[in-house]
BASE-634283 format. One record per residue: x, y, z of N, C-alpha, C, O, CB in turn; residue number from 1; residue in three letters. Coordinates in Angstrom, 3 decimals. Glycine has a CB too. Example, Ala and Ser with C-alpha at 12.3 -4.5 7.8 and 13.67 -1.06 7.14 Angstrom:
2
+----------+----------+----------+----------+----------+----------+----------+----------+----------+----------+----------+----------+----------+----------+----------+-------+-------+
:     n_c1 :     n_c2 :     n_c3 :    ca_c1 :    ca_c2 :    ca_c3 :     c_c1 :     c_c2 :     c_c3 :     o_c1 :     o_c2 :     o_c3 :    cb_c1 :    cb_c2 :    cb_c3 : kemar : sevex :
+----------+----------+----------+----------+----------+----------+----------+----------+----------+----------+----------+----------+----------+----------+----------+-------+-------+
:   13.190 :   -5.690 :    7.800 :   12.300 :   -4.500 :    7.800 :   13.200 :   -3.300 :    7.800 :   14.236 :   -3.319 :    8.465 :   11.308 :   -4.473 :    9.046 :     1 :   ALA :
:   12.850 :   -2.250 :    7.080 :   13.670 :   -1.060 :    7.140 :   12.900 :    0.030 :    7.870 :   13.409 :    1.138 :    8.039 :   14.084 :   -0.598 :    5.725 :     2 :   SER :
+----------+----------+----------+----------+----------+----------+----------+----------+----------+----------+----------+----------+----------+----------+----------+-------+-------+
END
This chain:
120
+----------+----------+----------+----------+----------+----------+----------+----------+----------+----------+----------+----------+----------+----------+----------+-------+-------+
:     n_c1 :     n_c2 :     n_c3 :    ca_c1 :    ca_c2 :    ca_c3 :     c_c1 :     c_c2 :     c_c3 :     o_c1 :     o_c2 :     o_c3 :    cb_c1 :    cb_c2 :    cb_c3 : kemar : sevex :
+----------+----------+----------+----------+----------+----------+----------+----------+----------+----------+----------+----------+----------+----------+----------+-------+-------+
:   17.215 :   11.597 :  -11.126 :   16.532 :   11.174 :  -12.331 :   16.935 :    9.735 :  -12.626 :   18.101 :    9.345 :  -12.559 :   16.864 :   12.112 :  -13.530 :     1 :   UNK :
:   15.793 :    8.896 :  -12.991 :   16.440 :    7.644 :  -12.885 :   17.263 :    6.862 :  -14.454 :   16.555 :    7.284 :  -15.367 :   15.169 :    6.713 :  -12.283 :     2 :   UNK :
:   17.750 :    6.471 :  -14.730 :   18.688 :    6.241 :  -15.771 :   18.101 :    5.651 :  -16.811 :   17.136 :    5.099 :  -16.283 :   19.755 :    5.505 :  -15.398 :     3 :   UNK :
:   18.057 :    5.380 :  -18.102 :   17.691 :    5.267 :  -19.262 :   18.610 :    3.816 :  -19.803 :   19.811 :    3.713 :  -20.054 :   17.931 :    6.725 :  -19.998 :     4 :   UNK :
:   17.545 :    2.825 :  -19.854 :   18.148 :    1.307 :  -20.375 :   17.344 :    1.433 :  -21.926 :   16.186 :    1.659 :  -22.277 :   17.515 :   -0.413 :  -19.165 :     5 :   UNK :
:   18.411 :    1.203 :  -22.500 :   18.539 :    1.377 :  -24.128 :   18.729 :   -0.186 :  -24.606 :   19.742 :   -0.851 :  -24.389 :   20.040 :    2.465 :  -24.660 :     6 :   UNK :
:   17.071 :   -0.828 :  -25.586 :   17.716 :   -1.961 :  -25.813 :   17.278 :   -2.312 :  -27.553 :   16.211 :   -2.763 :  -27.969 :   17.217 :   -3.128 :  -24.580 :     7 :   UNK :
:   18.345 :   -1.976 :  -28.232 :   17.746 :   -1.528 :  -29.378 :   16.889 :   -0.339 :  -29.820 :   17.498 :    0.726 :  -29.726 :   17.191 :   -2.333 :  -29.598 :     8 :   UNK :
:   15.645 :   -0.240 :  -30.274 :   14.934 :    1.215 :  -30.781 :   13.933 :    1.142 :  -29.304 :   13.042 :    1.988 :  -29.231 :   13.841 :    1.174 :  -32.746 :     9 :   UNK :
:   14.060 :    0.288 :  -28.314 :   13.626 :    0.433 :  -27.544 :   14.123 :    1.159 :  -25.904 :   14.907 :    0.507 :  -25.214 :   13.298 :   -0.515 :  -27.769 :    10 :   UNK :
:   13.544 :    2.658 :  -25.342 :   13.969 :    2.663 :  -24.169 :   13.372 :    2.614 :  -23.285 :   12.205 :    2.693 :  -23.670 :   14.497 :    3.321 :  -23.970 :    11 :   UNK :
:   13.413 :    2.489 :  -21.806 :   12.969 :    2.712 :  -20.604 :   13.509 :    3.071 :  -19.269 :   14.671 :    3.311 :  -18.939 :   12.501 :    1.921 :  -20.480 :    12 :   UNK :
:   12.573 :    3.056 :  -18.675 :   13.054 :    3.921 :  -17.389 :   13.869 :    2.747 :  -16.560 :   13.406 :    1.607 :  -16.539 :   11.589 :    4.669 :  -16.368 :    13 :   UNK :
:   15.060 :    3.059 :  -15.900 :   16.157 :    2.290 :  -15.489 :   15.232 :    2.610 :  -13.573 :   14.341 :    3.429 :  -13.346 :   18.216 :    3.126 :  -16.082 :    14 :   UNK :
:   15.794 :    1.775 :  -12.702 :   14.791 :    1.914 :  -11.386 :   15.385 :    3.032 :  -10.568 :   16.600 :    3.225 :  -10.518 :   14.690 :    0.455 :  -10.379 :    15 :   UNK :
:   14.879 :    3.447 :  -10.204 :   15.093 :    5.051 :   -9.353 :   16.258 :    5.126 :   -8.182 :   16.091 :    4.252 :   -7.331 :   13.528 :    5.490 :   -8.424 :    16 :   UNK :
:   16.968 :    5.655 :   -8.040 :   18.152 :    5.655 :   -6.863 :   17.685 :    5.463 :   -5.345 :   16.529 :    5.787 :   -5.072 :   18.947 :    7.127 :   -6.883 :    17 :   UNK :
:   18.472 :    4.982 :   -4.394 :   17.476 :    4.820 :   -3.629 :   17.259 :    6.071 :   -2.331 :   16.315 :    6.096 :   -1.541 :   17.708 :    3.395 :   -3.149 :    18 :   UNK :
:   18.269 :    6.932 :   -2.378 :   17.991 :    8.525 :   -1.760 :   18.260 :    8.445 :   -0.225 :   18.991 :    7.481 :    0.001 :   16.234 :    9.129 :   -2.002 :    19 :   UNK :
:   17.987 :    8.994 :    0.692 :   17.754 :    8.647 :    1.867 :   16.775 :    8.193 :    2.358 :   15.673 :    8.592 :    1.981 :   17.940 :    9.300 :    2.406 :    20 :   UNK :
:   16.855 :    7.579 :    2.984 :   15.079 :    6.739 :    3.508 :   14.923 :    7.973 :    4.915 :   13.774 :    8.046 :    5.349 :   15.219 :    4.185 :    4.400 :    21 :   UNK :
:   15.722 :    8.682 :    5.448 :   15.111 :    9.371 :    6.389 :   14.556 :   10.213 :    5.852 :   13.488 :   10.335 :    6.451 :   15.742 :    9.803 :    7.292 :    22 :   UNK :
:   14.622 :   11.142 :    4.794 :   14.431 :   12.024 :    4.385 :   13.012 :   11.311 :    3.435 :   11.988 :   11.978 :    3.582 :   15.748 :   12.679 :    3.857 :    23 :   UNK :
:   12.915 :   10.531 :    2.855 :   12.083 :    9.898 :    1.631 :   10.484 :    9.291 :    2.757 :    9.331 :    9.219 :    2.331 :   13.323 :    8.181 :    0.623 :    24 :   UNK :
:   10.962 :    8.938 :    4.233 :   10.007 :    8.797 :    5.069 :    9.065 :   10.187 :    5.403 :    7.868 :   10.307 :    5.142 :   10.679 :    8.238 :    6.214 :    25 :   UNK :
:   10.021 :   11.286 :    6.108 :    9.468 :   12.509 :    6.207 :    8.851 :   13.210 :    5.103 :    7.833 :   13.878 :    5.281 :   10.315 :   13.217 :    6.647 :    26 :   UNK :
:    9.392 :   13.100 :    4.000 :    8.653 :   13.794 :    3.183 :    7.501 :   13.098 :    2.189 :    6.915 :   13.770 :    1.340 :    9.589 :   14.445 :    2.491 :    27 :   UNK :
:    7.288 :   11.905 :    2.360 :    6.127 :   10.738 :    2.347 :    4.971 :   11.576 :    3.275 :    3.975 :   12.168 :    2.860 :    6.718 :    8.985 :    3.192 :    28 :   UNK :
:    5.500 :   11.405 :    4.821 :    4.590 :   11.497 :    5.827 :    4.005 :   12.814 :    5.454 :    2.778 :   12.740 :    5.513 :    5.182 :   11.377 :    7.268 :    29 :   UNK :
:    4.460 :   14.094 :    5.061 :    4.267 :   15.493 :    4.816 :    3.512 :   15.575 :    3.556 :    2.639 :   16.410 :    3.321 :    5.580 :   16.277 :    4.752 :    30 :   UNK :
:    3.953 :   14.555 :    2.689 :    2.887 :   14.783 :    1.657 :    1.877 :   13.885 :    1.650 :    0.988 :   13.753 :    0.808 :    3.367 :   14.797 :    0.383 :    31 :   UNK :
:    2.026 :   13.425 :    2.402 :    0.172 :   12.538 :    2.575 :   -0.214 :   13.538 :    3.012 :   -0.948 :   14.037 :    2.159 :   -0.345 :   11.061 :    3.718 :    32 :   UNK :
:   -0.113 :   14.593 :    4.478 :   -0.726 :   15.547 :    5.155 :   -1.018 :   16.649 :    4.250 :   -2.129 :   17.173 :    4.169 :    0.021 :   15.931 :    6.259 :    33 :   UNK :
:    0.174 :   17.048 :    3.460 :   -0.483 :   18.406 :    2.398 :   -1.422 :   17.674 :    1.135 :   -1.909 :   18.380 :    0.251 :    1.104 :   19.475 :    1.453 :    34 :   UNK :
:   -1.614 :   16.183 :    1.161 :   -3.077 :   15.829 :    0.295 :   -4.355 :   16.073 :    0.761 :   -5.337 :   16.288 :    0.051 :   -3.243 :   14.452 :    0.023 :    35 :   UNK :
:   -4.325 :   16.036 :    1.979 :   -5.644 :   16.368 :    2.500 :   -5.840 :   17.956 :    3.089 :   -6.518 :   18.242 :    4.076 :   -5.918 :   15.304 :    3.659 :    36 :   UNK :
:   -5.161 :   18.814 :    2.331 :   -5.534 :   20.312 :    2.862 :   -5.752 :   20.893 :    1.449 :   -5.386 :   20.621 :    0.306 :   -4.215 :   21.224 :    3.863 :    37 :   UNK :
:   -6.304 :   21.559 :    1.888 :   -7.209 :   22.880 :    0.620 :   -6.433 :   23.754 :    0.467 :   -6.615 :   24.958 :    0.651 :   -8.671 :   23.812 :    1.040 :    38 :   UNK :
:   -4.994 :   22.922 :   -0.075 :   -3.658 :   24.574 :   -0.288 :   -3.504 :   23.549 :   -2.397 :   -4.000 :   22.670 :   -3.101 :   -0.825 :   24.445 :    1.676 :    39 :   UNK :
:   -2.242 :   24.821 :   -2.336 :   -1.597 :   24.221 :   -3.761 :   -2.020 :   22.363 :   -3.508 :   -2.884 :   21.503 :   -3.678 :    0.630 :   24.627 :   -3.860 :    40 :   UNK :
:   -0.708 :   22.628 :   -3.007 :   -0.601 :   21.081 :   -2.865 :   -1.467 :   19.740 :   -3.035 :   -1.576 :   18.772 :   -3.788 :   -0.336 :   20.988 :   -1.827 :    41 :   UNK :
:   -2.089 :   20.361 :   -1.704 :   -3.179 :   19.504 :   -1.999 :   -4.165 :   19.677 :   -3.574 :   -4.580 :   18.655 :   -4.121 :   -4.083 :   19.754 :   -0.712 :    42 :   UNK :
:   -4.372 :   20.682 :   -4.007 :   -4.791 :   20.331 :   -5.387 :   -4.291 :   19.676 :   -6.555 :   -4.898 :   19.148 :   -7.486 :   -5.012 :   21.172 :   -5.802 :    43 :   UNK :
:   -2.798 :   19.839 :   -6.281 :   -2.067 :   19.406 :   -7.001 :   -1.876 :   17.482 :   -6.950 :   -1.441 :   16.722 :   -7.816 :   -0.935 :   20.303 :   -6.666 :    44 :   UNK :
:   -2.400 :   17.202 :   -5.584 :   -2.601 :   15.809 :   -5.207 :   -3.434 :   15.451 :   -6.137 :   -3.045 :   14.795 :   -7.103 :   -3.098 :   15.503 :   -3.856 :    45 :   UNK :
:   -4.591 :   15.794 :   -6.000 :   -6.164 :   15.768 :   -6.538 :   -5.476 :   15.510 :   -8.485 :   -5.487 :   14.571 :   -9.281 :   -7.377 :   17.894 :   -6.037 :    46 :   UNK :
:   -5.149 :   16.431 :   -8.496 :   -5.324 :   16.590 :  -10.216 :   -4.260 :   15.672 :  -10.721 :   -4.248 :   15.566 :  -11.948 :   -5.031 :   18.295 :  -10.915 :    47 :   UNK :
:   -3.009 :   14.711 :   -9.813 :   -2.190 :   13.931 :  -10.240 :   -2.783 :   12.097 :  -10.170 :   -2.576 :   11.141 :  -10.917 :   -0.916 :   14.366 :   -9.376 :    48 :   UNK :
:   -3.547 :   12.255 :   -8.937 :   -3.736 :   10.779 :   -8.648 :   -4.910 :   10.703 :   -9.049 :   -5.437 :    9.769 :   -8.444 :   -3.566 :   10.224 :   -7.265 :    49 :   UNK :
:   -5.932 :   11.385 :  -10.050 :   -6.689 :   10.751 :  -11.121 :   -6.134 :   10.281 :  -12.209 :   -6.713 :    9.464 :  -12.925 :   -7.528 :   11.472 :  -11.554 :    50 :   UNK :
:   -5.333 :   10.593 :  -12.377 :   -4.908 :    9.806 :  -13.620 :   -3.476 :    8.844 :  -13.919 :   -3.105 :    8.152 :  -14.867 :   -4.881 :   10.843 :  -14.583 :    51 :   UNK :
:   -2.775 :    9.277 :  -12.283 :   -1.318 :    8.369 :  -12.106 :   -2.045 :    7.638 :  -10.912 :   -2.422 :    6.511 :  -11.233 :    0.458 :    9.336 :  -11.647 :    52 :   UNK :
:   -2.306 :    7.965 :   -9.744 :   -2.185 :    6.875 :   -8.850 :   -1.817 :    7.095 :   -8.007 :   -0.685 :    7.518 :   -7.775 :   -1.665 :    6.003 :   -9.047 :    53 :   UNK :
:   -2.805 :    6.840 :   -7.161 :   -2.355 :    7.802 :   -5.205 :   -0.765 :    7.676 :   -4.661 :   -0.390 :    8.389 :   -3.730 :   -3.407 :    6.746 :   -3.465 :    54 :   UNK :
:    0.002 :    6.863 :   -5.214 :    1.412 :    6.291 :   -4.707 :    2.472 :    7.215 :   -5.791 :    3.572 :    7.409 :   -5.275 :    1.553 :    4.264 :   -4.945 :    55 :   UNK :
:    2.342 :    7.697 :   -6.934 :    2.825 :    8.457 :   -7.961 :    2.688 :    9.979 :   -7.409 :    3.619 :   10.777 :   -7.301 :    2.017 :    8.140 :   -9.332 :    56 :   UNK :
:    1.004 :   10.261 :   -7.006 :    0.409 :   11.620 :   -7.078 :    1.291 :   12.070 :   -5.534 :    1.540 :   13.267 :   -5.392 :   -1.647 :   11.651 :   -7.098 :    57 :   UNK :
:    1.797 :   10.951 :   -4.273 :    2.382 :   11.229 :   -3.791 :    3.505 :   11.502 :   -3.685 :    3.704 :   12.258 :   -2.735 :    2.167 :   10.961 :   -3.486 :    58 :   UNK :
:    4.383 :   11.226 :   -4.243 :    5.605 :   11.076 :   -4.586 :    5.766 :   12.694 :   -5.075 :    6.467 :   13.511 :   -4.478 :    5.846 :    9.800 :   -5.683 :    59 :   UNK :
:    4.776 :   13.045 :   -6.578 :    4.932 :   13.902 :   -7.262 :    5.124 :   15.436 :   -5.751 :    6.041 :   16.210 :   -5.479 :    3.551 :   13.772 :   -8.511 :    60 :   UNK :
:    3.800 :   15.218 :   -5.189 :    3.917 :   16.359 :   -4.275 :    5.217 :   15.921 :   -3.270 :    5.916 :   16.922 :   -3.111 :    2.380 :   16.620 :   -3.406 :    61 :   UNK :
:    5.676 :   14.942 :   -2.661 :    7.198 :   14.983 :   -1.912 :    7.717 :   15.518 :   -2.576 :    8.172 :   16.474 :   -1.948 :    8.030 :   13.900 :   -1.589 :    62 :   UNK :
:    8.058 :   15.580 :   -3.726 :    8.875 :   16.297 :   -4.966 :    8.625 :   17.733 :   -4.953 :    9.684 :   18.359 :   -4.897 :    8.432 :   15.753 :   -6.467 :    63 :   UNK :
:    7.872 :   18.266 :   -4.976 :    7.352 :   19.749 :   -4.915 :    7.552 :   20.182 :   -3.288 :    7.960 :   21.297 :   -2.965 :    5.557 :   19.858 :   -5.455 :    64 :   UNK :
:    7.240 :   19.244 :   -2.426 :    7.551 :   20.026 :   -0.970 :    9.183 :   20.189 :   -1.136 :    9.629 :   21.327 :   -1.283 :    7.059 :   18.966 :    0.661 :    65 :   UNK :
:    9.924 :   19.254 :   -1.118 :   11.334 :   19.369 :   -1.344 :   11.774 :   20.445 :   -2.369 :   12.695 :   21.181 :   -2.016 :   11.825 :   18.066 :   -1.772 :    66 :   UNK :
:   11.317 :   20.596 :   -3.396 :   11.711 :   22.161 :   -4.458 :   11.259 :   23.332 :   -3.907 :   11.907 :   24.365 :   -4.073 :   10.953 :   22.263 :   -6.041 :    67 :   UNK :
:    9.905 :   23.317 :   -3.069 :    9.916 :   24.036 :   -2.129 :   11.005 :   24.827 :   -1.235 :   11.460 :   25.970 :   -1.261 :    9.394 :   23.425 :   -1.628 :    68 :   UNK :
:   11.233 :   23.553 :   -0.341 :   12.001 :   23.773 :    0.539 :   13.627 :   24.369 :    0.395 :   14.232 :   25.285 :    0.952 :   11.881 :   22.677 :    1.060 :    69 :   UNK :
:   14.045 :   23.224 :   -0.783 :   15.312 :   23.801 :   -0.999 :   15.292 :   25.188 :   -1.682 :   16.404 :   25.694 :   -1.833 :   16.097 :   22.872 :   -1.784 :    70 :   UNK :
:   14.318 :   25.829 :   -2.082 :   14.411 :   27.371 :   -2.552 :   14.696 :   28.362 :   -1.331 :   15.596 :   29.191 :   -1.199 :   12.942 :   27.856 :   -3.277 :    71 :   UNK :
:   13.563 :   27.984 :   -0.416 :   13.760 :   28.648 :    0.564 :   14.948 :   28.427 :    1.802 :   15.141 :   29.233 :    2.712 :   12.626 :   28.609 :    0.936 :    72 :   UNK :
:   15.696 :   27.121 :    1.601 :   16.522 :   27.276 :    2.519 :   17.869 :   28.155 :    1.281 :   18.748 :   28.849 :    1.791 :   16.844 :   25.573 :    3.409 :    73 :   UNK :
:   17.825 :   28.018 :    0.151 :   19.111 :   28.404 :   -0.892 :   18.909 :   29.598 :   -0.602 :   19.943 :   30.237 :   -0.405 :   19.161 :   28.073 :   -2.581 :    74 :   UNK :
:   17.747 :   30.276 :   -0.475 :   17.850 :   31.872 :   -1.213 :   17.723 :   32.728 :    0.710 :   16.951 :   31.837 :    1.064 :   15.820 :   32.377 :   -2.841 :    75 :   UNK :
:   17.779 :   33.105 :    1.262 :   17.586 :   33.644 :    2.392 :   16.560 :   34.377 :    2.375 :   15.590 :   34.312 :    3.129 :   18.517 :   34.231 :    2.802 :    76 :   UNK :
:   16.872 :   35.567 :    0.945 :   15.238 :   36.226 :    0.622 :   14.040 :   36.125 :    0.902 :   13.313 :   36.932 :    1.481 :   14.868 :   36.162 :   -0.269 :    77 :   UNK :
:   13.639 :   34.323 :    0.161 :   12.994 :   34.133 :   -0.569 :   11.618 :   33.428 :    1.140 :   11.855 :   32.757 :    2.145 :   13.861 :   33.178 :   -2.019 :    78 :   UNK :
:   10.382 :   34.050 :    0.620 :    9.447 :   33.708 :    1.230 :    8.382 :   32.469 :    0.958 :    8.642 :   32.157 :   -0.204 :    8.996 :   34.710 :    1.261 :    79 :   UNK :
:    7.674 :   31.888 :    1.265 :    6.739 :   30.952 :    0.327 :    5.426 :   31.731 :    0.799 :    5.059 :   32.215 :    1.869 :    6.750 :   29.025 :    0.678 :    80 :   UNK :
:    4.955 :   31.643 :   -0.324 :    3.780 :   32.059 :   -0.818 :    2.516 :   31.308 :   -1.568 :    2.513 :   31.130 :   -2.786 :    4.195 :   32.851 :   -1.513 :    81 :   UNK :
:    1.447 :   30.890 :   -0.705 :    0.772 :   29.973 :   -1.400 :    0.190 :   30.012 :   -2.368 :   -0.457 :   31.058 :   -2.329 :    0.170 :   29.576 :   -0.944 :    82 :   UNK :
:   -0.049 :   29.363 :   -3.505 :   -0.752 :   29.598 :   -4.545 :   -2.012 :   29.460 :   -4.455 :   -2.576 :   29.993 :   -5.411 :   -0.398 :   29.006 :   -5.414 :    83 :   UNK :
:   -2.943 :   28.815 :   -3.480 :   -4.268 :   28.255 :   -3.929 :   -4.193 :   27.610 :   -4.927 :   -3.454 :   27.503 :   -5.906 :   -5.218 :   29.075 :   -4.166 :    84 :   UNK :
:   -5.751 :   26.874 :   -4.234 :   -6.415 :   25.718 :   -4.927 :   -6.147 :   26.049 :   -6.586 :   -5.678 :   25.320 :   -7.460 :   -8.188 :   25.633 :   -4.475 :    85 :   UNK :
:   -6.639 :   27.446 :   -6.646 :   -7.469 :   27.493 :   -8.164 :   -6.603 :   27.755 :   -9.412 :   -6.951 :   27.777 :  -10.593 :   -8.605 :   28.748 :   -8.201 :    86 :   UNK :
:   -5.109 :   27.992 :   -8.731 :   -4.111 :   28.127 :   -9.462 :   -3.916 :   27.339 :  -10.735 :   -3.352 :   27.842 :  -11.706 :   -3.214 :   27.974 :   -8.716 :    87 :   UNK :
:   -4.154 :   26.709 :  -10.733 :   -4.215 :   25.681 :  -12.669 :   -5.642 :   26.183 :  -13.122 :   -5.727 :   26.353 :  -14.338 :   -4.316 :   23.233 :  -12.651 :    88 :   UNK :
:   -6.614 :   26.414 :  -12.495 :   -7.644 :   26.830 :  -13.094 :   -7.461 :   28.028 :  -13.713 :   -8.035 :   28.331 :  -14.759 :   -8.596 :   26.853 :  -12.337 :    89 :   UNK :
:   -6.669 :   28.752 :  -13.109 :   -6.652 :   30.495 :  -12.896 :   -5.233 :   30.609 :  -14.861 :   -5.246 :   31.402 :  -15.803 :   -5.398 :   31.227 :  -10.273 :    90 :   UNK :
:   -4.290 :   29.336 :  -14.538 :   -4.011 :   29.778 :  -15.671 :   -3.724 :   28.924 :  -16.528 :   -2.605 :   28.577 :  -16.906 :   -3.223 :   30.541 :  -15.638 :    91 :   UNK :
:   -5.040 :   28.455 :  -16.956 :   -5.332 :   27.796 :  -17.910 :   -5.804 :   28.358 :  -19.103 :   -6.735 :   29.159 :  -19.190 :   -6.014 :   27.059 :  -17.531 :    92 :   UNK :
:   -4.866 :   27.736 :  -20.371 :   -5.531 :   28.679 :  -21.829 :   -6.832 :   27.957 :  -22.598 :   -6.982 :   27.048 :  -23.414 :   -4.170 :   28.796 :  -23.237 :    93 :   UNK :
:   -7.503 :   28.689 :  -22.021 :   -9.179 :   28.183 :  -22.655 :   -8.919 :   27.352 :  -24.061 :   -9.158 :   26.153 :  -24.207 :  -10.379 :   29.815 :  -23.143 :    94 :   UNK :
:   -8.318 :   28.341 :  -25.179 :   -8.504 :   27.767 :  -26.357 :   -7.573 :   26.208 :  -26.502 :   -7.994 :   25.299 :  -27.217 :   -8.091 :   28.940 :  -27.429 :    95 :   UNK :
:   -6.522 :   26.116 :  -25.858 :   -5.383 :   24.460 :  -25.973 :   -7.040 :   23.699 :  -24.917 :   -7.406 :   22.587 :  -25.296 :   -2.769 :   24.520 :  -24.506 :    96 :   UNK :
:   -7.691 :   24.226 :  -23.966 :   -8.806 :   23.091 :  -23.634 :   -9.867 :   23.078 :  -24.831 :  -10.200 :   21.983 :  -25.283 :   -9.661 :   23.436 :  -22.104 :    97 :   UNK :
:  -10.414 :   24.258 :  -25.366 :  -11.349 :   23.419 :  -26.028 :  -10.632 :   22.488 :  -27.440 :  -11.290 :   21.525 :  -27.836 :  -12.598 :   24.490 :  -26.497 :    98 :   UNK :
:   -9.725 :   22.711 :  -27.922 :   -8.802 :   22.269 :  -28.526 :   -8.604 :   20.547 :  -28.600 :   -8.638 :   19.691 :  -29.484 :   -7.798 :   22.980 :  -27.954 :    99 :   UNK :
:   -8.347 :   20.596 :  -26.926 :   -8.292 :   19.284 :  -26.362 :   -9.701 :   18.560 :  -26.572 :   -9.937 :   17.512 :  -27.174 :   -7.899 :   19.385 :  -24.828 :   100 :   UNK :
:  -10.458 :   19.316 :  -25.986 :  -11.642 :   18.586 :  -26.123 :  -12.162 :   17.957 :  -27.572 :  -12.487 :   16.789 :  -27.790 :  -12.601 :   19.470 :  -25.629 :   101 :   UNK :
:  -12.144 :   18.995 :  -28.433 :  -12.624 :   19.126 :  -29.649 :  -11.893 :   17.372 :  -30.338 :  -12.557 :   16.666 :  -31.096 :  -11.998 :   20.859 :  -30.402 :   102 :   UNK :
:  -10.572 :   17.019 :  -29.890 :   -9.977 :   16.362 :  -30.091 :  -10.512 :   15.109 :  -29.698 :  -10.843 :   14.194 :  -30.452 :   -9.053 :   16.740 :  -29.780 :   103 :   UNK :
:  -10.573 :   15.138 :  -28.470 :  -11.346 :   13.901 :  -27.963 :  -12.973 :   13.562 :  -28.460 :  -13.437 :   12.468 :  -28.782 :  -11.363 :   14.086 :  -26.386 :   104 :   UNK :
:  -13.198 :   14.000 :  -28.441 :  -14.398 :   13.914 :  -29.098 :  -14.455 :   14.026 :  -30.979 :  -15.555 :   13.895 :  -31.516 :  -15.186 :   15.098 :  -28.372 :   105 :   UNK :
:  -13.718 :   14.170 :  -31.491 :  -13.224 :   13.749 :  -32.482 :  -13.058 :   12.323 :  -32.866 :  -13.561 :   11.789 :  -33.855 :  -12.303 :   14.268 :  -32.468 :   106 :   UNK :
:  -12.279 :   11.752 :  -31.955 :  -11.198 :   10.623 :  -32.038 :  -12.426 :    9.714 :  -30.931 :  -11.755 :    8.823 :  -30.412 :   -9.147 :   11.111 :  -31.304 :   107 :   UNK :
:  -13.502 :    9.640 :  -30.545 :  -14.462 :    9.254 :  -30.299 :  -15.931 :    9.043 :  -31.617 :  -17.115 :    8.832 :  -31.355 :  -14.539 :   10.097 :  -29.236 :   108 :   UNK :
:  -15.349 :    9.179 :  -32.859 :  -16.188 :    9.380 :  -33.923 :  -17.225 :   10.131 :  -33.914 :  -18.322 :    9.664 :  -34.216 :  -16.572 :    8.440 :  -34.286 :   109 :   UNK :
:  -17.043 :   11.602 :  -33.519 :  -18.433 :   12.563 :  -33.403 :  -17.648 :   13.663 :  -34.174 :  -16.479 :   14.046 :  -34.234 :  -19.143 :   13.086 :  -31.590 :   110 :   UNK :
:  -18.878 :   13.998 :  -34.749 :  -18.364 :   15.251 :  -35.718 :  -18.579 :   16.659 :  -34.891 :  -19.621 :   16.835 :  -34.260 :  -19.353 :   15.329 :  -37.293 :   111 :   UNK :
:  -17.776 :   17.423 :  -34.921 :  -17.989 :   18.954 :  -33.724 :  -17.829 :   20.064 :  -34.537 :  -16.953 :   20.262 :  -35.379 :  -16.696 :   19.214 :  -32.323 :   112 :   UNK :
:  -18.742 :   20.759 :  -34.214 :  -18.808 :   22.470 :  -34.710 :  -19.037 :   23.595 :  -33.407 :  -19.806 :   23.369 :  -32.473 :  -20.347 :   22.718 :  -35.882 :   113 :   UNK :
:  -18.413 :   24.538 :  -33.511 :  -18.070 :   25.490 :  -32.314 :  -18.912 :   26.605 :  -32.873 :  -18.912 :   27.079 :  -34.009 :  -16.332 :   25.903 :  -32.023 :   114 :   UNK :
:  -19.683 :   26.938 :  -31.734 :  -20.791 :   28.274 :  -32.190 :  -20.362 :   29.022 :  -30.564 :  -20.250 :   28.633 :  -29.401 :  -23.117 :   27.691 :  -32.512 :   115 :   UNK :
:  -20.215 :   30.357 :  -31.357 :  -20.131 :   30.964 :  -29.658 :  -21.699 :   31.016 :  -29.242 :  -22.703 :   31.041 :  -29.954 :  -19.332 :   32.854 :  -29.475 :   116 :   UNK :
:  -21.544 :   31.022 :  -27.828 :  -22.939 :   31.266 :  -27.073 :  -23.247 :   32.660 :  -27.114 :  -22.325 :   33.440 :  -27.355 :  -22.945 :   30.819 :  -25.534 :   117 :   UNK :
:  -24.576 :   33.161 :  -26.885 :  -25.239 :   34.596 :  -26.747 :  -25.583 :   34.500 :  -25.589 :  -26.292 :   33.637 :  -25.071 :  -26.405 :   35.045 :  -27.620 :   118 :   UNK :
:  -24.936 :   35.667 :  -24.997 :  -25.822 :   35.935 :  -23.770 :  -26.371 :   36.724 :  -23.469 :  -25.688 :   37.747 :  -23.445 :  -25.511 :   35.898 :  -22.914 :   119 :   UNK :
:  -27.756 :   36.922 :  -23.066 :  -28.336 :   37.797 :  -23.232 :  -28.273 :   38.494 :  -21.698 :  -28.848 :   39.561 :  -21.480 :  -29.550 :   37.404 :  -23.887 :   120 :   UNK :
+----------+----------+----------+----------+----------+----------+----------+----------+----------+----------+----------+----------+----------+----------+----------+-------+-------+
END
């Protein structure tokens, strides 16, 4: 975690340690490859580097292959098990999205009223 520079009521992020570069190469190279597959991961690429940035959204998944990994090498048990793509879809709480939405579009100066739909 990278360290916290305090300068007055102001803080920020101090620059990141620098780790192993053998290890920080391989797991670069591995998570570019799990961006372009139709697993967790790769969705998890998708839904980070719209809004951080293909160099962040990578990083984020090296980070997740490595928590990965070290579970399964810690626990002997322990199996990996993929989640699929649809896994954030699957548990997502409808009402915090329309919530969200309702918000944005709020704070866009539109006035909103919620009618449930009929379906016939």
């Amino acid at each position: 975690m990278p360290p916290h520079i305090q300068s007055g009521a102001k803080n920020t992020a101090g620059p990141a340690g620098k780790g192993n570069p053998w290890l920080k190469g391989a797991l670069g190279e591995a998570a570019n490859a799990a961006a372009r597959t139709d697993t967790f991961l790769g969705a998890r690429y998708r839904r980070i580097v719209k809004r951080r940035g293909h160099a962040k959204a990578l990083v984020a998944v090296a980070r997740s292959i490595l928590v990965i990994t070290w579970h399964l090498i810690n626990d002997p048990d322990a199996r990996y098990q993929e989640l699929g793509t649809d896994w954030h879809q699957r548990h997502l709480n409808p009402a915090r999205k329309t919530r969200d939405l309702v918000r944005q579009l709020q704070a866009l100066g539109n006035h909103v009223t919620l009618a449930p739909t009929i379906v016939a």
